[in-house]
VEXDREN-2710 file (C-alpha; in Angstrom, 1 decimal):
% VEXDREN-2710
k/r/px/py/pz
1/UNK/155.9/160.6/145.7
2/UNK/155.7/162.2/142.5
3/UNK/152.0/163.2/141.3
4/UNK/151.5/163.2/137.2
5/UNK/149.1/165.5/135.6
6/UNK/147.2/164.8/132.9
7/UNK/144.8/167.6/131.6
8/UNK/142.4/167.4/134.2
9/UNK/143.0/164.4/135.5
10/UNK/145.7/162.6/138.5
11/UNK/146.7/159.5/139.2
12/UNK/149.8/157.8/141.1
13/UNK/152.5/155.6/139.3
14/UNK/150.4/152.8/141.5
15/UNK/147.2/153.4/139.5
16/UNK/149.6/153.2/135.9
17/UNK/151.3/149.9/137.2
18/UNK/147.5/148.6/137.7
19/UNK/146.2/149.7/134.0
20/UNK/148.8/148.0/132.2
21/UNK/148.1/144.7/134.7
22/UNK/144.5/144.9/133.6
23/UNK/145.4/145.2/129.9
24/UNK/147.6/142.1/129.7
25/UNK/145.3/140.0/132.3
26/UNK/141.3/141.0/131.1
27/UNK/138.6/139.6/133.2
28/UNK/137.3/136.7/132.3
29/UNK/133.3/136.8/132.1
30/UNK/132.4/133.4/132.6
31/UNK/131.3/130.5/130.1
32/UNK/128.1/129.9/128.8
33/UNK/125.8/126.8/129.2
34/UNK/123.5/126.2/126.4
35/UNK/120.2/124.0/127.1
36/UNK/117.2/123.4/125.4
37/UNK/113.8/123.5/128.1
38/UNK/111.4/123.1/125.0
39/UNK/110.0/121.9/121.9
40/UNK/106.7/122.2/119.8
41/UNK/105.6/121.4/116.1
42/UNK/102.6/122.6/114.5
43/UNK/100.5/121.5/113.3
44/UNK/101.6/118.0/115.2
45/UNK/98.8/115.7/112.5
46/UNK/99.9/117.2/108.9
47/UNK/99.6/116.0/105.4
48/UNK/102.6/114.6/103.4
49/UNK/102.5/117.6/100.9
50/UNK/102.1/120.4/103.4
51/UNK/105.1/121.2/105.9
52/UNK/105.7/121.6/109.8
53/UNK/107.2/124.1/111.9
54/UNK/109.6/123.2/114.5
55/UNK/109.7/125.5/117.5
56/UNK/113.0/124.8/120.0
57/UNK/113.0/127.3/123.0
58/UNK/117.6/127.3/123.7
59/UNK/118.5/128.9/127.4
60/UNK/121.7/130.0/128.4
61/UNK/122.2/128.6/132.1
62/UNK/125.2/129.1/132.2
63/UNK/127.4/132.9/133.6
64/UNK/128.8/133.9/130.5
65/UNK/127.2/135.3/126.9
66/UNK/127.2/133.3/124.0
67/UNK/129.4/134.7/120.6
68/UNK/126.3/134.7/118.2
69/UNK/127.9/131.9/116.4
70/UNK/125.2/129.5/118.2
71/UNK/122.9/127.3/115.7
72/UNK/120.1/124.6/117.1
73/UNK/119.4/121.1/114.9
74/UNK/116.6/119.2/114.4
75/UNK/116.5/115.6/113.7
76/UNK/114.2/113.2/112.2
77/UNK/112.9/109.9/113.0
78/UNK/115.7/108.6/115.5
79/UNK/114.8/106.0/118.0
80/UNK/117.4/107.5/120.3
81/UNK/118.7/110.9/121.2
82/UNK/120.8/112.3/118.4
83/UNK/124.6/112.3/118.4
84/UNK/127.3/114.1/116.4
85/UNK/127.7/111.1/114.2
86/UNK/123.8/111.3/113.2
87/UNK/123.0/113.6/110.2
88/UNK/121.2/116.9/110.9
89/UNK/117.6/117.5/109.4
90/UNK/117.5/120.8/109.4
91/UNK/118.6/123.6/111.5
92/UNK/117.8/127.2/113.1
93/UNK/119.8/130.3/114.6
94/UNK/120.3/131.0/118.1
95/UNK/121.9/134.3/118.2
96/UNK/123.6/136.3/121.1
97/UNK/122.2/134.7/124.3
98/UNK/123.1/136.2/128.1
99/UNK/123.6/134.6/130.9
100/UNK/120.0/133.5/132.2
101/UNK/118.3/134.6/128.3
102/UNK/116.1/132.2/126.4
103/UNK/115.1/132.3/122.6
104/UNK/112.4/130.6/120.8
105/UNK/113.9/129.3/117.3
106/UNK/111.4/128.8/114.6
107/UNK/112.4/126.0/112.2
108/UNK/110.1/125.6/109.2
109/UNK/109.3/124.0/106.1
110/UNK/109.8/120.0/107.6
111/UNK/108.7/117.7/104.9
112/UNK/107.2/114.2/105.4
113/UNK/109.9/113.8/102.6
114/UNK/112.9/114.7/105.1
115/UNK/112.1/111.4/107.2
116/UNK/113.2/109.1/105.0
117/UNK/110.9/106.6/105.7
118/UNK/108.4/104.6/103.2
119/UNK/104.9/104.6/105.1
120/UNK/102.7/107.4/107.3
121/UNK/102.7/107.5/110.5
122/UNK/104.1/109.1/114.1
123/UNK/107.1/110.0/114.1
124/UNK/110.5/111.2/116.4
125/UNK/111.8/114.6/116.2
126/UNK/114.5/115.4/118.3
127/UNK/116.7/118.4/118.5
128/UNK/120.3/119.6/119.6
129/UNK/121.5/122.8/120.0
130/UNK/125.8/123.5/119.0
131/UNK/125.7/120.2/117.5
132/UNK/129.2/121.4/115.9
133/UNK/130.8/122.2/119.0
134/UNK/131.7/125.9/118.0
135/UNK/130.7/127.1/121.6
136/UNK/132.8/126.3/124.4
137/UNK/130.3/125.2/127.0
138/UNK/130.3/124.8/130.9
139/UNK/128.7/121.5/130.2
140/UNK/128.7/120.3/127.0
141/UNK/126.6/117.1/127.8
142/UNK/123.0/118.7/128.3
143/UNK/122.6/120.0/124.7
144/UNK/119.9/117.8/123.6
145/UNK/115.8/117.3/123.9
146/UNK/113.1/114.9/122.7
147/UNK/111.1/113.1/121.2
148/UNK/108.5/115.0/120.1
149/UNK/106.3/113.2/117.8
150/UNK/104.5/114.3/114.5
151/UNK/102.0/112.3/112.4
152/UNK/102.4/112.8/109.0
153/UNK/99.3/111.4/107.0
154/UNK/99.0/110.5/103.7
155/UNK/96.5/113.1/101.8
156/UNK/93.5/111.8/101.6
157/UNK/92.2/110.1/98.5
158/UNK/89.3/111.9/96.5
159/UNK/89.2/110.2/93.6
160/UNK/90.0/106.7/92.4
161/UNK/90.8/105.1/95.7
162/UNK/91.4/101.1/95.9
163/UNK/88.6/98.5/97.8
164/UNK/88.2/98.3/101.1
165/UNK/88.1/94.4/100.9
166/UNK/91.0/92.8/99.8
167/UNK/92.1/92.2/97.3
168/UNK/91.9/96.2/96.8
169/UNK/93.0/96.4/93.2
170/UNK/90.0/93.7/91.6
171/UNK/86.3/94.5/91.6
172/UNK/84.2/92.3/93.4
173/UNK/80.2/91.2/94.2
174/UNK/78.0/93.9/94.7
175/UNK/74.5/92.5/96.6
176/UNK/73.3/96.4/96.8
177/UNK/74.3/99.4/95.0
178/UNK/73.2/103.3/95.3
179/UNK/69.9/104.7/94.3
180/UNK/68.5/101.3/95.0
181/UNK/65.4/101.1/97.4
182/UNK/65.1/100.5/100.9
183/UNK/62.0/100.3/103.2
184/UNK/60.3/103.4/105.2
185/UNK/60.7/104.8/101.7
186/UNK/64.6/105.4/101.8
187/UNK/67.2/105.2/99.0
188/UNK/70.5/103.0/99.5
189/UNK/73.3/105.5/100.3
190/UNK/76.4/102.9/99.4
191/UNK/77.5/99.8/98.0
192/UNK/76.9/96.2/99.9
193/UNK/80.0/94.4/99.4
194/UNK/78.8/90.5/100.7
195/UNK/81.8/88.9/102.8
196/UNK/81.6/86.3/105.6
197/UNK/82.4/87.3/109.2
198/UNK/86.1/88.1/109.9
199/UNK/86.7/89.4/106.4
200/UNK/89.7/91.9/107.4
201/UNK/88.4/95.6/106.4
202/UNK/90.8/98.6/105.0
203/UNK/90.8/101.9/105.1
204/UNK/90.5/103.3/101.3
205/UNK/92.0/106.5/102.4
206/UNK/93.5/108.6/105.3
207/UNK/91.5/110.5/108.0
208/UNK/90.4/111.1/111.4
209/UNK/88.3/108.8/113.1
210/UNK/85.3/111.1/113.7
211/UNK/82.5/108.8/114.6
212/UNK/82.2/104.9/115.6
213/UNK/80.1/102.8/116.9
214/UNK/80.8/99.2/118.1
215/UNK/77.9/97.2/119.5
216/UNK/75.1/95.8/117.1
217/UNK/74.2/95.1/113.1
218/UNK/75.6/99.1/112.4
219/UNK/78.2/99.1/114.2
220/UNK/80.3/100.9/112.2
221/UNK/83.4/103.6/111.8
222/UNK/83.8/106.7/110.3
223/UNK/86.6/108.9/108.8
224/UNK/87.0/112.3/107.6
225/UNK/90.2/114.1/105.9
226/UNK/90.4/117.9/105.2
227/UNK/92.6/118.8/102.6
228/UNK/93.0/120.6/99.0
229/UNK/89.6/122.8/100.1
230/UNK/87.1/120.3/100.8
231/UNK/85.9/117.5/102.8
232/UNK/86.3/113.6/102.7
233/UNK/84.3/111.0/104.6
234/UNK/84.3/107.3/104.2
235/UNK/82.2/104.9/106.2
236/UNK/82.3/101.7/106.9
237/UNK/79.1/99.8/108.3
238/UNK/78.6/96.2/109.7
239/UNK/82.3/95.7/110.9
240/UNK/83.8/94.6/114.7
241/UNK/86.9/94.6/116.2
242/UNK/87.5/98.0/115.8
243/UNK/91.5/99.1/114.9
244/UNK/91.1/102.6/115.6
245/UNK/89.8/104.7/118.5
246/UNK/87.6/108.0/118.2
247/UNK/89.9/110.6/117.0
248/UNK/92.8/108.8/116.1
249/UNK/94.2/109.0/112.9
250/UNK/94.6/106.6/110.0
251/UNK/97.2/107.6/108.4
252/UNK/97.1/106.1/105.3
253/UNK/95.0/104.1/103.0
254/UNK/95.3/100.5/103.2
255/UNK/95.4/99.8/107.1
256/UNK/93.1/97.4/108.4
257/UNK/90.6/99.2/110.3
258/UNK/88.2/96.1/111.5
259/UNK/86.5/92.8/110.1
260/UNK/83.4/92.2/108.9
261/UNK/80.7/91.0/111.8
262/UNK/77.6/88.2/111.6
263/UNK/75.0/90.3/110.4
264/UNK/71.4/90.1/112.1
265/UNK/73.7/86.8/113.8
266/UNK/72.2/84.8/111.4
267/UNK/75.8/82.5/110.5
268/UNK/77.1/84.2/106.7
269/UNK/73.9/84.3/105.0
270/UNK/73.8/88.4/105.2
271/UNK/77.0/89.1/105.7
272/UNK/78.1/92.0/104.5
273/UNK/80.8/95.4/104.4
274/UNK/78.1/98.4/103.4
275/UNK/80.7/101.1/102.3
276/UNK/79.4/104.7/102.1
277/UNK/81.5/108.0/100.2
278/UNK/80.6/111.6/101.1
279/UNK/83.2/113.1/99.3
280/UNK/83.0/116.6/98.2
281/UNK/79.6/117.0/99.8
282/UNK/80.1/118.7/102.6
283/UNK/80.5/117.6/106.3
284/UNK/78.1/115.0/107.8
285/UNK/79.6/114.8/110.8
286/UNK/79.1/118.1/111.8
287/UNK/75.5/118.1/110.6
288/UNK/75.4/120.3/107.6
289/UNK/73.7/119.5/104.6
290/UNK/75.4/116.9/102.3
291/UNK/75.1/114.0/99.8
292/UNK/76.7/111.2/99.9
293/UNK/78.5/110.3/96.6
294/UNK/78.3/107.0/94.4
295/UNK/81.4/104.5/94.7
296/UNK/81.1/103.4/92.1
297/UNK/81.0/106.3/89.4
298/UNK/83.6/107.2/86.9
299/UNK/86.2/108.2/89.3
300/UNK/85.5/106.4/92.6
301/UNK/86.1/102.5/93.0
302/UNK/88.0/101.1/89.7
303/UNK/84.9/98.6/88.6
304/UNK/85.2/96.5/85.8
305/UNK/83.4/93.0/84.8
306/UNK/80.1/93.6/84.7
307/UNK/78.7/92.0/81.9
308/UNK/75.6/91.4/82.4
309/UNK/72.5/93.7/80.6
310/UNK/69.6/94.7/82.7
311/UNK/66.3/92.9/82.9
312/UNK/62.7/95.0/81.8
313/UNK/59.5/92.7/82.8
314/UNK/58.1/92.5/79.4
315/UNK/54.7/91.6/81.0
316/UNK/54.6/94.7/83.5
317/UNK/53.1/98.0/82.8
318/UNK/51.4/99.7/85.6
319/UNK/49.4/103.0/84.6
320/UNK/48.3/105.7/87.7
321/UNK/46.7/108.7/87.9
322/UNK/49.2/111.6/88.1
323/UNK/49.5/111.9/92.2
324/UNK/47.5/109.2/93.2
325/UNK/47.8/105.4/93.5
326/UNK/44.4/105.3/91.5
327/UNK/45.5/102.4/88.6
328/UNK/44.2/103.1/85.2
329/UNK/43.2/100.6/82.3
330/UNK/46.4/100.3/79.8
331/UNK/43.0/100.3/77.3
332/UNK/41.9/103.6/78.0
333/UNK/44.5/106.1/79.3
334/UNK/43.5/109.6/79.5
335/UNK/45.0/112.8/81.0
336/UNK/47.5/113.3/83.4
337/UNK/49.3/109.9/84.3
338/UNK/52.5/107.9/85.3
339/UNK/54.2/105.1/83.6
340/UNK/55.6/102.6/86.2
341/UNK/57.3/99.4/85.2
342/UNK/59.6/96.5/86.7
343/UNK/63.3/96.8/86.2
344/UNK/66.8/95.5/87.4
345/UNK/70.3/95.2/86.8
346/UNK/70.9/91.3/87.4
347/UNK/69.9/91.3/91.2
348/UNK/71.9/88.3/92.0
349/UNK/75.2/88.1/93.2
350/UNK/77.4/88.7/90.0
351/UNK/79.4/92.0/89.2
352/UNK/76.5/94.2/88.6
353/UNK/76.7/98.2/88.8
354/UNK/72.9/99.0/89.1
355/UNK/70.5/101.1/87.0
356/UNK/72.0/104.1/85.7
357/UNK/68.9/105.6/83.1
358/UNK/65.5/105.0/82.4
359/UNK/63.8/106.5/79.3
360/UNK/60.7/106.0/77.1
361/UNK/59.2/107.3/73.6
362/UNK/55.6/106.9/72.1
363/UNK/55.5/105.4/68.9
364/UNK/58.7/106.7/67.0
365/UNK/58.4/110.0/69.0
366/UNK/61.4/111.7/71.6
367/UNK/62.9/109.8/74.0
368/UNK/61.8/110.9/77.5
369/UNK/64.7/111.0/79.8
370/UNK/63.0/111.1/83.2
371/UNK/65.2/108.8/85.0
372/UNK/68.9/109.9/84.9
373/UNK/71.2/108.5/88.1
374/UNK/74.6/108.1/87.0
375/UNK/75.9/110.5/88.1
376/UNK/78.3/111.1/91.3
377/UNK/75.5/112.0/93.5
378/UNK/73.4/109.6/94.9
379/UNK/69.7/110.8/95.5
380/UNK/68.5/112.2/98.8
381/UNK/65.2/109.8/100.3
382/UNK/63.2/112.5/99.2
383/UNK/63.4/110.8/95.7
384/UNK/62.4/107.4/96.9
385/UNK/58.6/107.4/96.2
386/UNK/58.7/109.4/93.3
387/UNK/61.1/106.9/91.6
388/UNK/60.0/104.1/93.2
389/UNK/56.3/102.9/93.4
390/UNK/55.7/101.6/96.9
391/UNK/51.8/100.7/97.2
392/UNK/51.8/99.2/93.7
393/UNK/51.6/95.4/95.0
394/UNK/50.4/93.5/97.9
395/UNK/53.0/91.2/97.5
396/UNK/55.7/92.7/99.9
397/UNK/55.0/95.4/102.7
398/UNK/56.4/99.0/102.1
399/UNK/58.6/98.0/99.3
400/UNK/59.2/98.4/95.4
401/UNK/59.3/94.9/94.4
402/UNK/56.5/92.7/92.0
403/UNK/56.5/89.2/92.6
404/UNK/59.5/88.9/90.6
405/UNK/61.5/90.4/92.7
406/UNK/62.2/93.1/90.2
407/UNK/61.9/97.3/91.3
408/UNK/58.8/98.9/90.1
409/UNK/59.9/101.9/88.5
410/UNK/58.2/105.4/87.8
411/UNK/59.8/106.5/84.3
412/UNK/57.2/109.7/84.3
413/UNK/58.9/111.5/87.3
414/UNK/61.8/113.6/86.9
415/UNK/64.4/111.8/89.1
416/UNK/67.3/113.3/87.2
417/UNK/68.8/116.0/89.8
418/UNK/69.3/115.0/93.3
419/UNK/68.1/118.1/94.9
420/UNK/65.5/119.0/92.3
421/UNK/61.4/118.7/92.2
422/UNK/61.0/115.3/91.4
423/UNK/57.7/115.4/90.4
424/UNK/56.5/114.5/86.4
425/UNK/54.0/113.1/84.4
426/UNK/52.7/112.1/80.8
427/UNK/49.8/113.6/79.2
428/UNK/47.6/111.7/77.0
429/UNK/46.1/115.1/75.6
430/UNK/49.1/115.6/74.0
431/UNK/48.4/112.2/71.1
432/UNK/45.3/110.8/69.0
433/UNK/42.9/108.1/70.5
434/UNK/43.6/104.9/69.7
435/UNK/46.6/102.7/70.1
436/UNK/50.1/103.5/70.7
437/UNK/53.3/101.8/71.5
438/UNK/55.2/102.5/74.5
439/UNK/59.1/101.5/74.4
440/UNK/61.2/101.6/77.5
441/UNK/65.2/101.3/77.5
442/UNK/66.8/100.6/80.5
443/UNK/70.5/101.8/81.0
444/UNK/73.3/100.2/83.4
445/UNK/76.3/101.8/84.7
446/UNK/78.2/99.4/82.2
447/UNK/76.3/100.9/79.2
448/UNK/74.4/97.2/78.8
449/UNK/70.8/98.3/77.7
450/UNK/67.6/96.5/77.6
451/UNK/64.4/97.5/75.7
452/UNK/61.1/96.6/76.1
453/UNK/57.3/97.5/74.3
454/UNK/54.2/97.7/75.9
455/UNK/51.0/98.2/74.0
456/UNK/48.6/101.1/75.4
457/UNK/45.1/102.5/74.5
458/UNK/44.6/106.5/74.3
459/UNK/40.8/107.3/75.0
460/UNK/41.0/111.1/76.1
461/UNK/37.2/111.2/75.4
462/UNK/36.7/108.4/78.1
463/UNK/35.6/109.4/81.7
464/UNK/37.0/108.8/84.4
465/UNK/34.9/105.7/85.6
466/UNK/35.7/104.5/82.2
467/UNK/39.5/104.3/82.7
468/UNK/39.7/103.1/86.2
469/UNK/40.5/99.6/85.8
END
């Protein structure tokens, strides 16, 4: 047999036959199998105006490579696993995959926009990798996964949120509002909204459940949303039949979230839905420092109606020494003392707001604007017995009232920042003996004002003895 040469290298005509055979007839490297063996979104609870990322990990099972032409698709809210006749929500690259290769295929910026749907909630995501069929597949039945399930939530209302008691657009009867007193010498945090038992409650916002109780009078349920920078909590006291479990979500304002229980068991005579709003003021779940914040102010619970003026006793005046509980002849004030009267926005159950300001002038003097509480803060129970005088009467134990029912107010202590030194006074050194005229004007959150005068005797040469009364 003839031996060719070429350069350096030999081969028989055999070896030249078998070339050209390979060349018309290549090898064929087997067929790929693509399959997806995960999924994840993060975060899985997300706001309606923020987006999610949708992770798919694709394998290739199968014993040939993939082309690079190989896309995986994500779908949105299907009840079912998705077919070639659904439409595609949005879609990632796979790449060149070998045999026995897998790729994680980030998918982001999924809207709650994308899902088509009308309310908040939990939701499908599926996903299916070469929904187009470009890649000829061992096994073209295996290509899809899911559900996995995102909540998207509603964010979380701030400002101007609806009632908690339907109907949710309309103000209704207030029996307590902030700043108001309670005993042990504590302010009212919220608003008492007076409903019989089973009144359905609502959620006037989204959030987490972070704290509940169900048993007893404050049984109650909290919520908390995180969002824009700060904090939201909502809280919702005296309820039963609880909707939502610790750490689940309501995901949107609006839900019912319990009803209103028999308070003290006592049939509907106090029954009530206390509502309280810490928004903005830091996290009192976690045990910080905070405020709560008043419902009813400028931008909280839409409150209209109120139309009645507060009430001043015109036949209470109450004059202490400065620190003390020592009373003091209106006929013969001298040095340091407080002014205390009786006060209240129309306690009975018609669409009232509560006090907002207290001030006072001598004769035709400066007003004295002691007593400022509208604004979105509601006062810490450090305030309480500064604004409120709780051993002036024997008529009710550890609390505020006269025997009109009416608050007894200090309008000499400085109860005009939340956090601030509450402590004031008047100073009789600073007029003539003789008489003056006192003239209080009390302030609602409605702007309705009522003014009373109160005759008073300076006598700064007096002693002490003299002007105990």
């Amino acid at each position: 047999m003839k031996i060719y040469s070429f350069k350096n290298s030999t081969f028989s005509i055999f070896s030249m036959v078998f070339l050209l055979w390979i060349f018309n007839n290549p090898i064929i490297a087997g067929t790929p199998d693509l399959v997806i063996t995960g999924m994840s979104v993060s975060p899985l609870d997300q706001y309606a105006s923020n987006s999610v990322t949708v992770t798919v990990t694709v394998k290739n099972q199968g014993d040939g490579p993939t082309t690079g032409d190989e896309w995986v698709s994500i779908f949105f809210n299907l009840e079912d696993m998705p077919t070639t006749s659904d439409n595609e929500g949005n879609w990632g690259e796979v790449g060149h995959l070998e045999p026995g290769n897998s790729v994680n295929v980030p998918i982001s910026n999924n809207y709650y926009s994308d899902f088509g749907v009308s309310e908040y909630g939990i939701f499908n995501i599926h996903a299916y990798v070469d929904f187009d069929g470009w890649v000829d597949e061992s096994n073209e039945d295996n290509n899809t996964y899911g559900p996995i399930q995102v909540s998207w939530i509603q964010d979380p209302a701030v400002d101007n949120y609806n009632w908690p008691i339907d109907p949710d657009n309309a103000p209704h009867v207030l029996s307590a509002v902030p700043n108001e007193p309670r005993q042990t010498t504590r302010m009212h945090k919220g608003i008492d909204i007076p409903k019989v038992e089973d009144t359905p409650v609502y959620s006037v916002s989204s959030g987490k459940v972070r704290d509940r109780e169900t048993e007893g009078d404050d049984a109650f349920l909290q919520t908390k949303g995180t969002q824009f920078g700060y904090d939201d909590c909502f809280e919702y006291y005296h309820i039963k039949d609880h909707e939502y479990a610790a750490d689940s979500w309501v995901c949107q304002s609006g839900k019912q979230i319990a009803k209103v229980r028999d308070y003290h068991d006592n049939g509907s005579a106090d029954d009530h839905l206390h509502f309280n709003d810490y928004t903005m003021h830091g996290d009192p779940v976690e045990g910080g420092t905070y405020y709560p914040t008043n419902p009813i102010r400028t931008f909280g619970l839409t409150y209209t109606g109120d139309s009645n003026s507060p009430v001043i006793d015109q036949y209470y005046l109450r004059v202490q020494k400065d620190g003390t509980s020592d009373k003091i002849s209106v006929d013969k004030i001298k040095g340091k003392v407080d002014f205390i009267i009786a006060a209240q926005d129309i306690i009975s159950y018609n669409k009232r707001m509560g006090v907002a300001k207290i001030c006072f002038q001598i004769d035709n003097g400066d007003w004295h604007e002691n007593v400022i509480l509208d604004g979105d803060r509601v006062f810490n129970d450090g305030a309480s017995t500064f604004l409120y005088c709780y051993d002036c009467t024997d008529e009710f134990s550890n609390v505020p009232y006269n025997d009109d029912g009416k608050f007894l107010f200090y309008i000499t202590n400085n109860i005009t920042d939340p956090t601030g030194d509450f402590h004031g006074y008047f100073d009789s050194a600073d007029l003539e003996d003789g008489q003056h005229t006192l003239t209080v004007e009390v302030t609602d959150y409605a702007g309705y004002t009522d003014t009373a005068t109160f005759n008073i005797i300076v006598e700064n040469s007096a002693s002490m003895e003299e002007v105990k009364k």
